[in-house]
C-alpha positions in Angstrom: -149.8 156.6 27.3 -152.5 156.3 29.9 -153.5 159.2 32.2 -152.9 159.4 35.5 -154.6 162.0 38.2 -155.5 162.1 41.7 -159.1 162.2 42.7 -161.4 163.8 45.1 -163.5 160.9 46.3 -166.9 161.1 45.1 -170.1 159.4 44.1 -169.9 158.6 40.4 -172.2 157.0 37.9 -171.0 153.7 38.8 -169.6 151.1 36.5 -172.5 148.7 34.6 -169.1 146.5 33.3 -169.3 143.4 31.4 -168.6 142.0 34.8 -167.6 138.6 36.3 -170.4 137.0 37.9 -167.8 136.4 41.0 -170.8 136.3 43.2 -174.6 135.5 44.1 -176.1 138.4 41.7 -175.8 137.5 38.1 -176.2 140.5 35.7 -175.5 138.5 32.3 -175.4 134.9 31.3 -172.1 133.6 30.3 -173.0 134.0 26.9 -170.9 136.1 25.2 -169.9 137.6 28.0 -166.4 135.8 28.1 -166.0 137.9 24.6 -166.6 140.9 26.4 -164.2 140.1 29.1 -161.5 138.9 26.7 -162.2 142.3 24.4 -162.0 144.8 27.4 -159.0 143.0 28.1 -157.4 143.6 24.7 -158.4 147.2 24.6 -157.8 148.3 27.6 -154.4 146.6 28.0 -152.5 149.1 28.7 -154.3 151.0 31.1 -154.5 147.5 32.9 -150.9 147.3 32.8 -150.4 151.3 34.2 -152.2 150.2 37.2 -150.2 147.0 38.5 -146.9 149.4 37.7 -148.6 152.1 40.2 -149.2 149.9 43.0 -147.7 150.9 46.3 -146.4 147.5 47.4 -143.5 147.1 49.9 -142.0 144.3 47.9 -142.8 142.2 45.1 -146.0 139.5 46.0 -145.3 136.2 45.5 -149.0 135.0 46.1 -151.4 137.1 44.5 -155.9 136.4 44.8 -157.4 138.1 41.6 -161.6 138.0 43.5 -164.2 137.9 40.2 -161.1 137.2 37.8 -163.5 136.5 34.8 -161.3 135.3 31.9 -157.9 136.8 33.4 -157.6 140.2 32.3 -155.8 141.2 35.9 -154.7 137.8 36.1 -152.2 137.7 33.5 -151.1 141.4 34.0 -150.7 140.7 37.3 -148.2 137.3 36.2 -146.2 139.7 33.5 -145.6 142.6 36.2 -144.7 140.2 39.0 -142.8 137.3 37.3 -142.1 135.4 40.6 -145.6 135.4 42.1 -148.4 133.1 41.5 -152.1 134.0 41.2 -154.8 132.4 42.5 -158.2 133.0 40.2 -161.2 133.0 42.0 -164.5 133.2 39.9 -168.1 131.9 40.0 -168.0 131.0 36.6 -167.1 127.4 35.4 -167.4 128.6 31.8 -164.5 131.8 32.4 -162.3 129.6 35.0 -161.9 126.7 31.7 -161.1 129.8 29.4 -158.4 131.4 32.0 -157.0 127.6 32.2 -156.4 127.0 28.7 -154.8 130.9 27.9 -152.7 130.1 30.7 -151.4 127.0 29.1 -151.4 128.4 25.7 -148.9 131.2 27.7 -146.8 128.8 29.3 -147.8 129.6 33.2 -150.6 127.4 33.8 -147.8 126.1 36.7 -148.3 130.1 38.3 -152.0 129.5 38.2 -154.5 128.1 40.3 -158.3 128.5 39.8 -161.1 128.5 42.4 -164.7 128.2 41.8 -166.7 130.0 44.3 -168.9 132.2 45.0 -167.7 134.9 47.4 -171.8 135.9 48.7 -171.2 133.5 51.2 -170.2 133.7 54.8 -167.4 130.9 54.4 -164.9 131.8 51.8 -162.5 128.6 50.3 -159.0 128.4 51.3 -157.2 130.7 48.7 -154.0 130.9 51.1 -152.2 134.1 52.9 -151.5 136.0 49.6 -149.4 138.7 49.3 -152.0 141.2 47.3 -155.4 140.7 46.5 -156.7 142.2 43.5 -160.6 142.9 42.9 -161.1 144.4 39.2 -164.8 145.7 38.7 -166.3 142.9 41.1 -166.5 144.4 44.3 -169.8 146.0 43.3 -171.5 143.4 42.5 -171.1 142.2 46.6 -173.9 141.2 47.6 -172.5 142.7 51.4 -169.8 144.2 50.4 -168.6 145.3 54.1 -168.5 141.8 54.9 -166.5 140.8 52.0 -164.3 143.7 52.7 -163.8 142.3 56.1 -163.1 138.9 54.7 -160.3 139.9 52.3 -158.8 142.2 55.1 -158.2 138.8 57.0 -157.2 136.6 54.4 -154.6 138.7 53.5 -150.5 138.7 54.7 -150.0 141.4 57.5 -148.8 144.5 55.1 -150.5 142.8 52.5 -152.6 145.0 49.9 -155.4 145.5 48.4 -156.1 146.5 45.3 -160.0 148.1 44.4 -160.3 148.7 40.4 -163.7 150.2 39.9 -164.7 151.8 36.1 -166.5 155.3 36.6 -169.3 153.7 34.1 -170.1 151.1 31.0 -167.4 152.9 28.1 -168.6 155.1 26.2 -167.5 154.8 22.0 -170.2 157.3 19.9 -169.4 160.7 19.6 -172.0 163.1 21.1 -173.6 164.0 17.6 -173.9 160.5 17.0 -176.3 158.8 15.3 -177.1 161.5 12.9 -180.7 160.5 13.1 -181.0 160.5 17.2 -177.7 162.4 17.8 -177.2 161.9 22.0 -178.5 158.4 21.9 -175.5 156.6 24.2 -176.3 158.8 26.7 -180.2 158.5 26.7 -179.2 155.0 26.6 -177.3 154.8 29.4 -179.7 156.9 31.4 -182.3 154.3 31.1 -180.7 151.8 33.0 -180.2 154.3 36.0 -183.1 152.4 37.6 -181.9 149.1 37.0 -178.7 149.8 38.5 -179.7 151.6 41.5 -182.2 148.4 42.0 -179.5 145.4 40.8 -176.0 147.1 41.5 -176.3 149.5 44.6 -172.7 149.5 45.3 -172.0 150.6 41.8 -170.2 154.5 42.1 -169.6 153.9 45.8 -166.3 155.6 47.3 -164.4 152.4 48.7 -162.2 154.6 50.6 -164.8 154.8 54.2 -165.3 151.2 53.3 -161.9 150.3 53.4 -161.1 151.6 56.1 -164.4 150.4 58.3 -163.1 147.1 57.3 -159.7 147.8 59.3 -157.3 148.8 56.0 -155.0 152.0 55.8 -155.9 153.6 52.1 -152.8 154.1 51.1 -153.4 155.9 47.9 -156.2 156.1 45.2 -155.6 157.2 41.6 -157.9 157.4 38.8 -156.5 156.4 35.2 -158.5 158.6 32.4 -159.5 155.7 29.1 -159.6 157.6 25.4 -158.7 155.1 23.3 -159.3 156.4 19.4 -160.9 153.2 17.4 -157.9 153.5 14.5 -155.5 151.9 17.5 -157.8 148.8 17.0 -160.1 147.2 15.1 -161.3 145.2 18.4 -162.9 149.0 19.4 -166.0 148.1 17.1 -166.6 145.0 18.2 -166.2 146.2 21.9 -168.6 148.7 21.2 -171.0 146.4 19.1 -170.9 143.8 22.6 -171.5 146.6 24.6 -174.4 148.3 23.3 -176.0 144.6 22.9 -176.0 144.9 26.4 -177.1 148.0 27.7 -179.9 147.5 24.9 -181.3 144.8 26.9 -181.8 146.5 29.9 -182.5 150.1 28.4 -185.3 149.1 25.9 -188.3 149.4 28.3 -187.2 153.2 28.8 -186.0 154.1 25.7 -188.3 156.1 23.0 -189.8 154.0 19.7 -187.2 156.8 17.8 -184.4 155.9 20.3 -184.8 152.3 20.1 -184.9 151.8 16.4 -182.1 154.0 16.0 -179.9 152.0 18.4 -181.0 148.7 16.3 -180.0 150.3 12.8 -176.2 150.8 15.0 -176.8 146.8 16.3 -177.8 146.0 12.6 -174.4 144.0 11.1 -176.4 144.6 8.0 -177.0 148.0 7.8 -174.9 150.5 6.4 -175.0 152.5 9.8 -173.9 149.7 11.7 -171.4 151.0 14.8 -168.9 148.0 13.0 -168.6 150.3 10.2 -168.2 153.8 11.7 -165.0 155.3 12.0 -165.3 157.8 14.8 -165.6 155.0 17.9 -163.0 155.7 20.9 -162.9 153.8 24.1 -163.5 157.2 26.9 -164.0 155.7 30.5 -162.1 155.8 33.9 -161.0 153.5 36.1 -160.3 154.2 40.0 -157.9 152.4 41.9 -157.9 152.5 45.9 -154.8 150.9 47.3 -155.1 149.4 51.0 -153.1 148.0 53.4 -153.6 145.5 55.9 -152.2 146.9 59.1 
């Protein structure tokens, strides 16, 4: 069962996520990105599902904005927790709007779900109603003005409406420390090479949206942080998640990496090779996720 604990706000490393491309920054191109979206969803399921049972709401939302909704992941748990409610998905991406569209008909609730193509860096916002809850799962820092977008979700939202904030702590990790035997500490040296990247492309990545919240006008209500450590036996989608991942940090951590570091993280990128991360056994899912919860006065 997921872990739950409450958090001292702080500045963490941020989440690089496989993310959404809700808004005017655009990390990744959509390809193979929906895979990554649709693979975070499966593995991380649960843990999606322990937060939209924790949520301090009043009553049950019967209009619900998922903000950078990618594929659905939040979407759909957000449909199965609240049966009565419908979701409006709001995404920049035609490509991940078309996927959420046909798995909601494939699921029998493409009736409960509306999609909304736009991109939320601008100052005028679509209609997307008075809902109930809004829900913003690893987009909000990729805002382009985030304060301003905070401010615009604070109004579109019901008086004693919510607000949900997901944020990962960072990208998953899935190697083991002594991992790879020839460059044992290589994820970590990975990751620490897109530092500068980050702090140049995602600034609002770590960021505590507890004083932003409540600049914008909310009451936090409560913030939790659910602890990831999935073990890869629970499912076989863990290697591919971690073979999509890696792809991805490799393209922005190459420049920095060592000759050594780089060739090692090919041999795990290599489907061919025997050391391929598809055909290790010792992969887990270890990440966290913080959720702030706030309310529209």
């Amino acid at each position: 069962m997921p872990q739950t604990h409450q958090r001292t706000p702080h500045r963490g490393e941020g989440g690089h996520h496989p993310d959404h491309r809700h808004s005017g920054h655009q990390e990744h191109s959509d390809g193979g990105q929906a895979e990554i979206l649709d693979l975070d969803a499966e593995v991380l399921a649960e843990h999606i599902a322990s937060i939209t049972a924790w949520l301090p709401l009043k009553s049950e939302p019967h209009q619900i904005v998922d903000l950078g909704c990618g594929t659905g992941a939040g979407a759909f748990a957000l449909l199965e927790r609240f049966p009565d409610a419908h979701v409006t998905a709001v995404d920049t991406s035609a490509g991940h709007l078309q996927l959420l569209r046909e798995k909601a008909c494939a699921r029998g609730v493409e009736e409960r779900v509306r999609t909304v193509q736009a991109d939320l860096d601008t100052n005028h916002w679509p209609d997307l109603g008075t809902p109930d809850l809004v829900w913003a799962s690893a987009s909000m820092h990729h805002m382009a003005n985030p304060d301003r977008a905070l401010t615009s979700v604070h109004d579109l939202l019901a008086p004693d409406g919510l607000f949900a904030v997901v944020e990962l702590a960072g990208f998953p990790r899935f190697l083991p420390a002594h991992a790879p035997e020839s460059r044992p500490g290589l994820e970590e040296r990975a990751h620490a090479a897109t530092d500068s990247f980050h702090a140049e492309h995602v600034p609002h990545r770590g960021a505590d949206w507890g004083p932003m919240l409540t600049a914008a006008g909310f009451t936090v209500e409560d913030e939790r942080t659910v602890t990831v450590n999935i073990e890869g036996e629970r499912s076989e989608a863990i290697g591919r998640y971690a073979f999509g991942s890696l792809q991805r940090i490799r393209g922005v951590a190459a420049p920095a990496l060592s000759p050594e570091d780089l060739a090692a993280l090919d041999e795990l990128l290599d489907t061919n090779s025997p050391n391929s991360i598809l055909r290790r056994k010792d992969l887990a899912v270890r990440t966290e996720r913080t959720v702030w919860a706030a309310r529209r006065a």
